[in-house]
N, C-alpha and C positions, 0 to 999 in steps of 0.2 A: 512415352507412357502417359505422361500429362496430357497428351494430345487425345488418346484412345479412352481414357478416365473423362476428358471431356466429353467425347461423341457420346459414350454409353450413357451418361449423365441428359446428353442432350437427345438421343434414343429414347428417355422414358423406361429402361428396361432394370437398373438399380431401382428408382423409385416405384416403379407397377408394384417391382418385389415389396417395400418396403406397404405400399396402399393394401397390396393384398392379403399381407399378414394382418395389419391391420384392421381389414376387411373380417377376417376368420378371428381374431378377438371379441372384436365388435358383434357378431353374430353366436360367439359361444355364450358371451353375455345377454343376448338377448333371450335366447332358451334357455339358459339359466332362471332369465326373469321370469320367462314365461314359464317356466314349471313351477318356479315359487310363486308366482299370480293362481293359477291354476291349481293347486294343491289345495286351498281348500275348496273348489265347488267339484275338483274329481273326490276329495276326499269323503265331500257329503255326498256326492253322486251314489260311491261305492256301498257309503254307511245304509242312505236310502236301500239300494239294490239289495243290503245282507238283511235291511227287516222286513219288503216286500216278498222279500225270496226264501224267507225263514221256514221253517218244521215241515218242508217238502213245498211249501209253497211256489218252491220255482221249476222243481221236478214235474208238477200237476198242468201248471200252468195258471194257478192262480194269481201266482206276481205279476204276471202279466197283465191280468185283468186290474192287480189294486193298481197299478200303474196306469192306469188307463181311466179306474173312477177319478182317478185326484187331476190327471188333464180336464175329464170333463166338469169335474166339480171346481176348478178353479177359469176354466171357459166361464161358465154361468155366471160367477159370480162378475166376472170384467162385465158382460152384459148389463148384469142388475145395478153394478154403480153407474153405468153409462144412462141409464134409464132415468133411475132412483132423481136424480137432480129437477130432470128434465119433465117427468110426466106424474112424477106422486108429490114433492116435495117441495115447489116452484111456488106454490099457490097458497093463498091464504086460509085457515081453518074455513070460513062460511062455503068456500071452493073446492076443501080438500073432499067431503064427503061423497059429491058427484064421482069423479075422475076415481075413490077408491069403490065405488060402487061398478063403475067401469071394467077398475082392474077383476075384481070377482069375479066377474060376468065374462072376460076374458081368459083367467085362468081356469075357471070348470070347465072351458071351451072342449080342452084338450082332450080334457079326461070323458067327455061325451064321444068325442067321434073316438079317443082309443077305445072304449074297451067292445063296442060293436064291431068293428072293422081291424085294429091292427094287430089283434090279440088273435081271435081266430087265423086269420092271414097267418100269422107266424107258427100261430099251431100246425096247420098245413103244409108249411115248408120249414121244417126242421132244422134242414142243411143250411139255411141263409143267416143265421146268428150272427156271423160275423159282417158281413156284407150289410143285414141292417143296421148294426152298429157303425159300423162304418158311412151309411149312405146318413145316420140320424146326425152325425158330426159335421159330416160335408155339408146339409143342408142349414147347419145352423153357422157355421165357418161364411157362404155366402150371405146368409138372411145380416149376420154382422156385418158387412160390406154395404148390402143394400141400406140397413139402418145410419149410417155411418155420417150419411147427408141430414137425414131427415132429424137425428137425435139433437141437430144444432136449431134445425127453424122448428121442432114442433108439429110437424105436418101430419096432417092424418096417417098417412102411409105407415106411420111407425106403431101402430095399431094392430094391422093386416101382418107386418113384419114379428112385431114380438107376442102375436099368435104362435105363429109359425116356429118362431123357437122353442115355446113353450111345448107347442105339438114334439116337436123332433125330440126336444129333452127328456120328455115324456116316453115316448116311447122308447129309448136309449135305455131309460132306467126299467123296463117292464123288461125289454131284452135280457138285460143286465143278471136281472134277478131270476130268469129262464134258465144263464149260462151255469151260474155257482155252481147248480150241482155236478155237471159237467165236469168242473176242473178241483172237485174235492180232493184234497189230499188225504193219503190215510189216516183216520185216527182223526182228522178235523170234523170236528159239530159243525152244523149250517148254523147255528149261530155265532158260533166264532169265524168263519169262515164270512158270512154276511157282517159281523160287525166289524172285521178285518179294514173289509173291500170300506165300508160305510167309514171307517174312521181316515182311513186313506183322503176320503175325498173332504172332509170335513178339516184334516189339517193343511189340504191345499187350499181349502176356499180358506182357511186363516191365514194363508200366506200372500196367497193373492189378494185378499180384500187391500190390501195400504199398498202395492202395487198397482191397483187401479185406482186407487185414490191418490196417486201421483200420478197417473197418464191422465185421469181427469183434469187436475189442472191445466195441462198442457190445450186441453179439450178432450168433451166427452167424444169425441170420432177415434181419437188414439187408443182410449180406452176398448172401443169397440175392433181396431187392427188389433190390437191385444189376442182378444180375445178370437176374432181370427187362426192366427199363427196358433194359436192352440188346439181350436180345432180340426184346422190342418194336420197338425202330430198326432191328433187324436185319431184320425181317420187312417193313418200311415198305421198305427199302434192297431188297432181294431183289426185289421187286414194281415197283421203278423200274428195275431193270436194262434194256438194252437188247432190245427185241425180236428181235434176231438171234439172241438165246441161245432160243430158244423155235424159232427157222425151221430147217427142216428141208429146205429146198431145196438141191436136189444132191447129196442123200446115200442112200444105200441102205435101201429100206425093211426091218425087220427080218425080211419073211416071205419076202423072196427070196434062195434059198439059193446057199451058197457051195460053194467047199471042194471040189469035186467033189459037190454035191451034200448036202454036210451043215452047220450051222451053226456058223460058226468058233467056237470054244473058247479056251482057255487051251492046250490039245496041237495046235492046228490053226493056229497064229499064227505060227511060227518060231521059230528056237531063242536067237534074241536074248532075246526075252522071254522064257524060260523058263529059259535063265543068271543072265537079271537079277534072278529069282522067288527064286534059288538062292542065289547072293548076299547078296541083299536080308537074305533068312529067316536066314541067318547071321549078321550085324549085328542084327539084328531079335530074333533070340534071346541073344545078346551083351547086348544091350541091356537087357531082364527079367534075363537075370542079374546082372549088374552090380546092378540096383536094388535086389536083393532078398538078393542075396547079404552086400552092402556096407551094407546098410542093418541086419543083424542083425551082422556083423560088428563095422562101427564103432562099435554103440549097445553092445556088452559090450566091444569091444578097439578105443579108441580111436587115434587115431593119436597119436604119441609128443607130449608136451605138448601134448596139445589136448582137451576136452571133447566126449561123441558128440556134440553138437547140433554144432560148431564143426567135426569131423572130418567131416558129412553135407553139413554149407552148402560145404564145400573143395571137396567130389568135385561136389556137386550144381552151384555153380556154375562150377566146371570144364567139366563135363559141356554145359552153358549153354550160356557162351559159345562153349565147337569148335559145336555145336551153329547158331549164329547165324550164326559166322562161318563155317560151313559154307553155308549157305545164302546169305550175301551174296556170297562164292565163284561160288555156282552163276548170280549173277544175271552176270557178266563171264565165265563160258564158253559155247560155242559148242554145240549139240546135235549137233555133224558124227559125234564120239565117245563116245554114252555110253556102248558098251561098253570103251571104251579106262579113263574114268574110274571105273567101279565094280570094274573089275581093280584100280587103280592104288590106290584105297581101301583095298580088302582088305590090299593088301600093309603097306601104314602101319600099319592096324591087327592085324595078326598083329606086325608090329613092336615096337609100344608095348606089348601083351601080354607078349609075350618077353621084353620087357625091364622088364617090371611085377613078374613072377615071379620073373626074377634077382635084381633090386634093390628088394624088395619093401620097400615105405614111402611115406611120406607124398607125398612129392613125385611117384614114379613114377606111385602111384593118381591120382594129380589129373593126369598125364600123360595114365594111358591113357582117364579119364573125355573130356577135353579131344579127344583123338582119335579117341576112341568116337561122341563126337558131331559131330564136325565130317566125319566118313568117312559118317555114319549118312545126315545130312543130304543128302549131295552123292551118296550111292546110291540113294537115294530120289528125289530129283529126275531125277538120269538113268533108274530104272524108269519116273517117270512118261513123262517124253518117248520111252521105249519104245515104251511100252502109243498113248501117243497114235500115232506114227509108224505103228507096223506095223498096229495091229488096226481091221479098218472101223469105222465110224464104229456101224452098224448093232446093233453088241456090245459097242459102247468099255465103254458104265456099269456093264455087266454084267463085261468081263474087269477092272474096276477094282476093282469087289465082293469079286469071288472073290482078285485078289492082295492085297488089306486082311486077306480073311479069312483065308490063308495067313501072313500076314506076321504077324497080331496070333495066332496058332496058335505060331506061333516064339517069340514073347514069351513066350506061356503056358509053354510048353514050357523056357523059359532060366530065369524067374522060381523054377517048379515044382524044378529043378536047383538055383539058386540057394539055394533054401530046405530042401532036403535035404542038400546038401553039409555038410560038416566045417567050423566057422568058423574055417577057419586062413589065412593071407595067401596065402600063396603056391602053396598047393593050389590054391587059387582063382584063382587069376590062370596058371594054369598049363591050369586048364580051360577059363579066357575062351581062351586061343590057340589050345586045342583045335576048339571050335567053331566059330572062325572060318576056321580051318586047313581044317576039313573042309568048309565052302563053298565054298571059294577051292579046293581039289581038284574038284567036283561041277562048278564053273561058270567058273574063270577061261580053262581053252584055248578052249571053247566061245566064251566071248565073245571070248573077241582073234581067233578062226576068224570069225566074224560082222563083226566090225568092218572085215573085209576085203572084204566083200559089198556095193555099193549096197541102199540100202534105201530107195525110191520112197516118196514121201508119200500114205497108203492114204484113201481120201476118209472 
């Protein structure tokens, strides 16, 4: 028996048994660990999924779309820190105003060739909503790749490159804003419905921003695979969306004419939206100035005890959070007024201007940033539910085009100001209320005149 206890021992087949149970401990504890590693990113996975997918939102198909701004809104921003070091930031004040003179002149780029060209295009093809979105991801997922060299030497090339995303971005979001009505759930306003999607993408770009600012150290190139792999998911996401966003049933084809006979426009729509254009472009131009103005500003006359990097993060994340919480705002009002709410905007911020200039300092500016963005937000949403309301469905992508390209014209336009003016506090803040002062003249009677009108839901 000793003899046969021996072989089996020398067999290997007592011991296997013993490795193999073992073995099956060893791996119950590993999936043990791994469910508890795991538990909370499926937990926040699922929490994300039940507020994307809330009050039919996932029934409609909208969850899917907020799902989809917060990929691309967190894409973007890996780009813009991959950049941010490299081509605005590098360089010393007497240097910086060229190279932001540049960026200007590069970012209206977009908004020219869209609203001629990719707006109509889409108007015409209906059915391809998703497939644009989708090809607008893929092409910015590669352009990250081609940048990826260049964002380390500096080479011209990344110029011609971050054109090109800005194009693709651009038109993503003019798509985007085509799709909402689309996948409306019941009982959802377009402006809660548009500040849903827009809030989505604004707490992913807060989540991503210190995520790229650690693949940055690493190198700005990582930052840029980052943002990659993002728009890769994005482009997988866009292509699952619902097929409804692609059906065209029930809606006016673009070649039958309106209007009396002519195809509706931007002058042929009502004068709702064309108050709201007015408006808009006045915070919109507010808004470049503020950035551009405050940004050479602060970086040579800091604010009183504080450092410019410390005095830019104050106003910047001021500016943020109105911003946010603008938008969260927009998701608990009703669309019954939006020209009630982008009068009511304006007046806040001629407000906080007026009283930026009097009281001109630390606190005020991170005041008027604060209401700059929180007015900005909730004007913008009310334009969109405009544009959607009034203008057929036949021209929506196309009149969303051309008010982007108006709107980021106005930016150009505050920025270009901003960066000529005299860097004195109160100067400046004295021509932020000017600006908006003259919006709020051009478009507020207009719109409280309007708001008194029924305005039928145009297919």
């Amino acid at each position: 028996m000793a003899a046969a206890s021996s072989s089996d021992d020398a067999s290997g087949v007592p011991g296997a048994s013993v490795a193999l149970r073992a073995l099956g401990a060893l791996g119950r504890a590993c999936r043990a660990t791994g469910r508890v590693l795991r538990a909370p990113f499926t937990g926040t996975a699922r929490s994300i999924r039940r507020a994307t997918h809330a009050n039919g939102a996932g029934e409609s198909g909208l969850g899917r779309l907020i799902e989809l701004h917060a990929v691309n809104g967190a894409g973007d921003v890996m780009i813009t820190v991959a950049l941010a070091s490299t081509v605005f930031f590098s360089v010393p004040t007497d240097e910086a105003r060229g190279r932001v003179t540049l960026y200007l002149a590069i970012t209206l780029a977009p908004f020219a060739l869209l609203a001629p060209v990719i707006g109509p295009l889409l108007d015409r093809i209906p059915h391809g909503r998703r497939a644009a979105m989708a090809t607008a991801m893929l092409t910015r997922a590669a352009l990250a790749i081609a940048m990826s060299t260049a964002v380390v030497t500096g080479a011209l090339e990344l110029y011609p490159a971050a054109l090109g995303v800005l194009v693709a971005s651009k038109a993503y979001g003019v798509v985007r804003s085509a799709v909402v009505p689309r996948l409306l759930p019941t009982g959802f306003s377009l402006v809660k419905a548009n500040s849903r999607v827009t809030l989505a993408g604004l707490l992913a770009t807060g989540l991503a921003a210190p995520v790229a600012a650690g693949l940055h150290r690493i190198g700005p190139a990582w930052t840029l695979y980052g943002a990659c792999a993002l728009f890769l998911l994005g482009t997988y996401w866009a292509l699952r969306l619902p097929h409804k966003v692609d059906s065209a049933k029930g809606e006016t084809n673009v070649r039958v004419l309106t209007h009396g006979g002519r195809r509706p426009s931007l002058r042929t729509v009502g004068p709702a939206v064309i108050h709201g254009l007015q408006a808009n472009a006045s915070l919109r131009c507010l808004s470049g100035f503020l950035i551009f103005f405050l940004a050479f500003l602060l970086r040579e006359h800091p604010l009183a005890g504080q450092s410019p990097a410390v005095s830019l993060a104050i106003v910047g994340v001021a500016a943020g959070a109105g911003n946010a919480i603008g938008t969260a705002v927009g998701a608990w009002l009703k669309a019954r007024a939006p020209e009630v709410i982008i009068a009511t905007v304006l007046g806040l911020v001629i407000t906080a201007a007026t009283l930026a200039a009097i009281f001109f300092g630390a606190g005020m500016v991170a005041v008027l940033g604060a209401t700059a963005g929180f007015c900005q937000a909730l004007a913008k949403l009310s334009l969109d539910a405009l544009i959607q309301r009034d203008v057929p469905e036949a021209v929506r992508t196309s009149a969303f085009a051309r008010s982007e390209t108006l709107l980021q014209m106005a930016w150009v336009v505050g920025g270009a100001i901003g960066m000529l003016l005299p860097l004195h506090g109160v100067l400046g803040m004295a021509v932020a209320a000017g600006l908006v002062t003259t919006g709020a003249l051009a478009s507020v009677r207009g719109l409280l005149t309007s708001s008194t009108h029924p305005h039928p839901r145009v297919a």
